[in-house]
N, C-alpha and C positions, 0 to 999 in steps of 0.2 A: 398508426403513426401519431408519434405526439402533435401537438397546433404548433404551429411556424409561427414565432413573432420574435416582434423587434423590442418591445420592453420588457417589465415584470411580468411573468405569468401567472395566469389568474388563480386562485386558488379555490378549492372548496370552501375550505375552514374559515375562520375570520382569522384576517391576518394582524391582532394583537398580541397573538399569546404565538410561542416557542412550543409546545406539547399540546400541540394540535394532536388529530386523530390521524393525520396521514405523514406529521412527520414523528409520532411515536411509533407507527407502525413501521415504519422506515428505519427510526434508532433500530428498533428490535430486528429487523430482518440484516442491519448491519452488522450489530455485535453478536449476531450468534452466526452469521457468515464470517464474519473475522476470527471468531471463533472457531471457525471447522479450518479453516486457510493456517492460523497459528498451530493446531493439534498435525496436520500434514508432513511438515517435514519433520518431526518428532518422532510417529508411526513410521515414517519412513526409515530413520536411523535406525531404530529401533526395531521391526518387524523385517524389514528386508537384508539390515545389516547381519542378523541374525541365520539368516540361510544364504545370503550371495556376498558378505565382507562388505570393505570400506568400496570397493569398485564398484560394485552393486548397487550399491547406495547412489554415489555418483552418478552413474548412467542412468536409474530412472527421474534424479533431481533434475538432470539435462534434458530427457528428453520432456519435462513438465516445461521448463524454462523457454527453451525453442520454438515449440508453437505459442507459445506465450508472447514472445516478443515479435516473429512473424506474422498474426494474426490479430494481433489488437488495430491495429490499422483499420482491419476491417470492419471490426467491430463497434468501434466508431462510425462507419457508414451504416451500417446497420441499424445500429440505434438512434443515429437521425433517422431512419429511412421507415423504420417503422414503431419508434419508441424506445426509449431509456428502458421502462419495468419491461417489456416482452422481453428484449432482449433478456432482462434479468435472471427472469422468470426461466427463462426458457435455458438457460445458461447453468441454475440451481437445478433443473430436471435433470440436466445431461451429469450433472456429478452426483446426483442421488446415486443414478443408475451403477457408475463406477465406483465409488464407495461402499456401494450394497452389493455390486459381484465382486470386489476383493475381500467385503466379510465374509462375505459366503463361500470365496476361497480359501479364505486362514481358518474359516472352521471347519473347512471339511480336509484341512494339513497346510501343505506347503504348498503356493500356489505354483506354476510355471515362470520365468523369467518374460518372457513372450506377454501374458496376461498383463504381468505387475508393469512392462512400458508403456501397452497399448492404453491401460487406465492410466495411466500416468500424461498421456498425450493429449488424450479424449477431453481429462482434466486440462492441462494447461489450456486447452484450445475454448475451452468451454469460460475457464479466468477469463481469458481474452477477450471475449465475448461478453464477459461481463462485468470491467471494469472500468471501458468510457463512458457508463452507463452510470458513475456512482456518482460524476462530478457534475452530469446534468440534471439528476432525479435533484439532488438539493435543492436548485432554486424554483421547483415544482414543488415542493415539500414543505418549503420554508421561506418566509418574506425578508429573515434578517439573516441571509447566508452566513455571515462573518460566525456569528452566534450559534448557529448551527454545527457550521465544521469547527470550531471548539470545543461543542459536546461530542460530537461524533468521533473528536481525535483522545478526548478521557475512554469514551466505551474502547476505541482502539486498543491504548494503555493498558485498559484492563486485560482483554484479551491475548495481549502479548506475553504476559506473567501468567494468566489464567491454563492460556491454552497447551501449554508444553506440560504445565502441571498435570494438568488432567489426565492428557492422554500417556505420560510419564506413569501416574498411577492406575489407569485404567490396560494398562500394559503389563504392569507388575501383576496387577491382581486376577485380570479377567481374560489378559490376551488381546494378541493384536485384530482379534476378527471382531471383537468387540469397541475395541477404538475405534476402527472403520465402519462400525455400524453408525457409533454416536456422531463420527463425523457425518455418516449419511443425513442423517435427523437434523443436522444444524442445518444445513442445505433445504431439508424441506423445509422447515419453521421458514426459513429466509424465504424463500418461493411461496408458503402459505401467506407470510405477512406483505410482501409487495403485491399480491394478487387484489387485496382485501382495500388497496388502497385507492380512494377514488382522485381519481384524475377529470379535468374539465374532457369534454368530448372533443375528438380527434378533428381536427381542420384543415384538409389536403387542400394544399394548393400548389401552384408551380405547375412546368412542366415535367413531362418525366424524364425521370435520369438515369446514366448507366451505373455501374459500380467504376469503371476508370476515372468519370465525371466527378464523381463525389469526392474520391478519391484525391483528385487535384486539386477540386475547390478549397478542401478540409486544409491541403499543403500551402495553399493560396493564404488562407486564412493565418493559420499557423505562422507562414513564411513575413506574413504583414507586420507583424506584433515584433518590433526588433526584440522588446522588453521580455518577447517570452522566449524567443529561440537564443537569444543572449542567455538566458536562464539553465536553459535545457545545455548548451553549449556548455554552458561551466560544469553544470552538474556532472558529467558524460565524466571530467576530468574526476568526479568528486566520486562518483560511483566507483571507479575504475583503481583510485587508489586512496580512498577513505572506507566509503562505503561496504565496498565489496571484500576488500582483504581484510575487514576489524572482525567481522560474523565470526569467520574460524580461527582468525587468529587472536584476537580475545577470551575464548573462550578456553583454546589451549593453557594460554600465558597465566590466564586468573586461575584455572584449574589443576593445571598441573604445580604451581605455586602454592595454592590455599585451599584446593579441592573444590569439588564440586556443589558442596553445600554451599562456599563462598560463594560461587559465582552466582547461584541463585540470588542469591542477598544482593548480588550488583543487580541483575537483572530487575530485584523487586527497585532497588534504589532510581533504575533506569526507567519503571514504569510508574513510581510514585514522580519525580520528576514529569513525565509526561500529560500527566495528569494537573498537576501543579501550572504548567505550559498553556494547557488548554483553559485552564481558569482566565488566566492573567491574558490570553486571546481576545475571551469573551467580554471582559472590560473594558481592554483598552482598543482605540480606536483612530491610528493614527494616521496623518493626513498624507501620507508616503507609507503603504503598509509593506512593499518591498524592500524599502530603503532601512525602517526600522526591523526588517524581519531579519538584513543581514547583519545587522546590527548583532541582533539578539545572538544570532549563530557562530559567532564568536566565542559564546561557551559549548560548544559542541566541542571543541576541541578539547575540554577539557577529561575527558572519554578516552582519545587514544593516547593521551598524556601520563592520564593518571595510570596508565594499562604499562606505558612503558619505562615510565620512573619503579614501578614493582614498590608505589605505593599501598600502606596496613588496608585492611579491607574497611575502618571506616571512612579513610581519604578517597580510597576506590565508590565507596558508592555515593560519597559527598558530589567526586566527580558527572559521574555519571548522573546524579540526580539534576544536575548544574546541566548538562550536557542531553537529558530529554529535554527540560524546559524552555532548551532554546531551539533543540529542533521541533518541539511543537506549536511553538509560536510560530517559526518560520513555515511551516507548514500549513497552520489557518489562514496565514497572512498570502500565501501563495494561492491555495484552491480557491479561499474567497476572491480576490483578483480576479481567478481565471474565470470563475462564473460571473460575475460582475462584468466584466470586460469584452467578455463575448457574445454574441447574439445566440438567444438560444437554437435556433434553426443549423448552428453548426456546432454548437459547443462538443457535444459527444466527439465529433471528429478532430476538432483541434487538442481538444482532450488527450484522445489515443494516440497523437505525435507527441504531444510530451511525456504521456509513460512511455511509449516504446523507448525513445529518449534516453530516460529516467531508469530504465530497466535494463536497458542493453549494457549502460555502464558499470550497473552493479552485475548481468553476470560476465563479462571481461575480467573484471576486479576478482571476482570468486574462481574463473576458470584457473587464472595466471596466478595466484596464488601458492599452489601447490608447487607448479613448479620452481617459483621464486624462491621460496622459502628452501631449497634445497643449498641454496648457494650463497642465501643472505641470512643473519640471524634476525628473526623473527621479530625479537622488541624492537630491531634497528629500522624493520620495516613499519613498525606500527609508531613507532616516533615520528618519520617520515608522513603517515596519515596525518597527525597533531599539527606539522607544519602544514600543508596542503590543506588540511581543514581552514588553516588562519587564513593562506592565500585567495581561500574559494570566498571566504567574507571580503576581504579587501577586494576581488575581483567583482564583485556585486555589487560594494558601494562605488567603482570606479568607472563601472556601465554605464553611462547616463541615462537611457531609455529604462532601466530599472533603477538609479535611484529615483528619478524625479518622477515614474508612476503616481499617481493620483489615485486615492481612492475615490470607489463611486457613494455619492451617499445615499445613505437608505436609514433604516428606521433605528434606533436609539434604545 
């Protein structure tokens, strides 16, 4: 169990410097964990679509999504309950395992339909388990969060371009039993570098608790914060018809338009942007970091705009380039908040109410899609995003409890 406190927590390292020994260890088991999480749904299209179609594909994306958004809840009680990195650790085991028997299933043919959902589950269940864990390991890691989740959102960036790439060409040339290996490897590396990382020693206190107890408290917590379930509230709307419908239907629009080389070039545009995003995080430091984050996210909409004006591919990635930078800012400007603002003794928990949140909206968005699109035309629908993007800014400055957020201050 991590120490219970009510302030900053102590660190090993001297808390001057940003690339300490336990938060480089931490970047690395992050970007090459985002890295296996980026190559997943790539192999998936790609190696299952291949023996079971576009349905096949669907149903093991769902059934990874499901326990994903059912179980992060718990996961969050969990990692308060007995650590951020066990849980981590122990989250990177369980997908070693299924990653390493679906390589060893594509190389020994084709695997069962049965196999590829049960891994598919194992995995979501294991995410879940291992991502209320990412937003409380930071302020254990690092003394100037803000500064942190700005690097941590460039390695993202990388990743997100990096990782389709990869496993796209390790598909072509080696097979998908060989994707799912490499995926396995990212997962250890991730589990070998949070292992490595030292932590102050563990300081049980309290009485003991149930899992419904925790469970309440985390929602108590969560429920307090008008500025963050305001937050989660709008987002739901922004998952649901931004978010969620731009994934397939961008990539349709840009590709069936300009081809698939194109859209790569968006993609690179979207994650040079990102990167850009998480600079200009790292700088600046403003005294309402909600209030300027929705600000920023204003150019987000320039994304599903540029997609349904069938704007030349260099407006398209102008766009988008415009349109990472502002959801990356909004993005450091959020997690820093939320670790800031929370005690650490429940962050993990109040954490995993805002991804289930967070996540539930985007897969709504992704479900209803398909069948939308049968009845509406598709740029009509992603113009429709462009608007709703603008709305979900104005409806952020217009919150009170989230513009006038405070930051908290800390080191420079």
């Amino acid at each position: 169990m991590e120490p219970v406190l009510l302030g900053r927590p102590p660190s090993v390292d001297p808390p001057k410097r940003l690339w300490t020994w336990n938060f480089t260890l931490f970047f690395g088991a992050r970007t090459v964990s985002l890295l296996g999480d980026a190559m997943l749904p790539v192999v998936t299209a790609l190696a299952v679509g291949a023996i079971y179609g576009v349905s096949g594909v669907g149903y093991v994306l769902a059934v990874w999504t499901a326990p994903f958004v059912i179980f992060v809840l718990f996961g969050g009680v969990f990692a308060d309950r007995v650590g951020a990195r066990t849980m981590m650790v122990g989250a990177d085991v369980v997908r070693i395992v299924t990653q390493g028997v679906l390589a060893a299933a594509f190389f020994a043919g084709s695997p069962p339909f049965w196999l590829l959902l049960s891994a598919s589950f194992l995995s979501g269940t294991a995410a879940a388990m291992f991502q209320p864990g990412v937003n409380g390991m930071v302020p254990l890691v690092a003394t100037d969060p803000q500064r942190a989740n700005g690097t941590l959102k460039m390695a993202d960036a990388a990743t997100q371009v990096g990782g389709p790439v990869l496993a796209g060409v390790l598909w072509v040339v080696a097979g998908a039993g060989t994707v799912y290996a490499v995926d396995a490897g990212t997962f250890l590396l991730s589990g070998v570098c949070l292992a490595l990382i030292r932590l102050p020693v563990p300081v049980r206190s309290g009485r003991p608790s149930t899992v419904l107890r925790d469970l309440r408290r985390g929602w108590s917590e969560f429920r307090s914060r008008s500025w963050m379930w305001s937050v989660i509230l709008i987002w739901v709307f922004f998952g649901i018809l931004v978010f969620g419908p731009y994934v397939p239907l961008g990539s349709r629009l840009i590709g069936d338009r300009l081809g698939d080389v194109a859209y790569a070039w968006v993609m690179a545009g979207l994650g040079a942007g990102t990167v850009l995003g998480g600079l200009i995080a790292i700088r600046l430091r403003p005294s309402r970091p909600l209030a300027a984050g929705g600000v920023a996210m204003s150019g987000f909409a320039f994304i599903p705009l540029s997609v349904a004006l069938e704007l030349p591919l260099p407006l398209l990635m102008a766009g988008h380039l415009v349109g990472g930078m502002s959801w990356a800012f909004w993005s450091v400007m959020w997690s820093t908040s939320v670790q800031t603002q929370v005690a650490p003794d429940v962050l993990n928990r109040v954490t995993a109410y805002e991804v289930a949140g967070s996540v539930a909206g985007m897969a709504v968005g992704q479900a209803l899609v398909g069948p939308v699109v049968e009845f509406v035309d598709p740029r009509a629908l992603v113009f429709v995003s462009a608007v709703v993007s603008v709305a979900v800014c104005a409806a952020l400055l217009l919150t009170r409890p989230v513009r006038n957020l405070r930051r908290v201050p800390g080191p420079r």
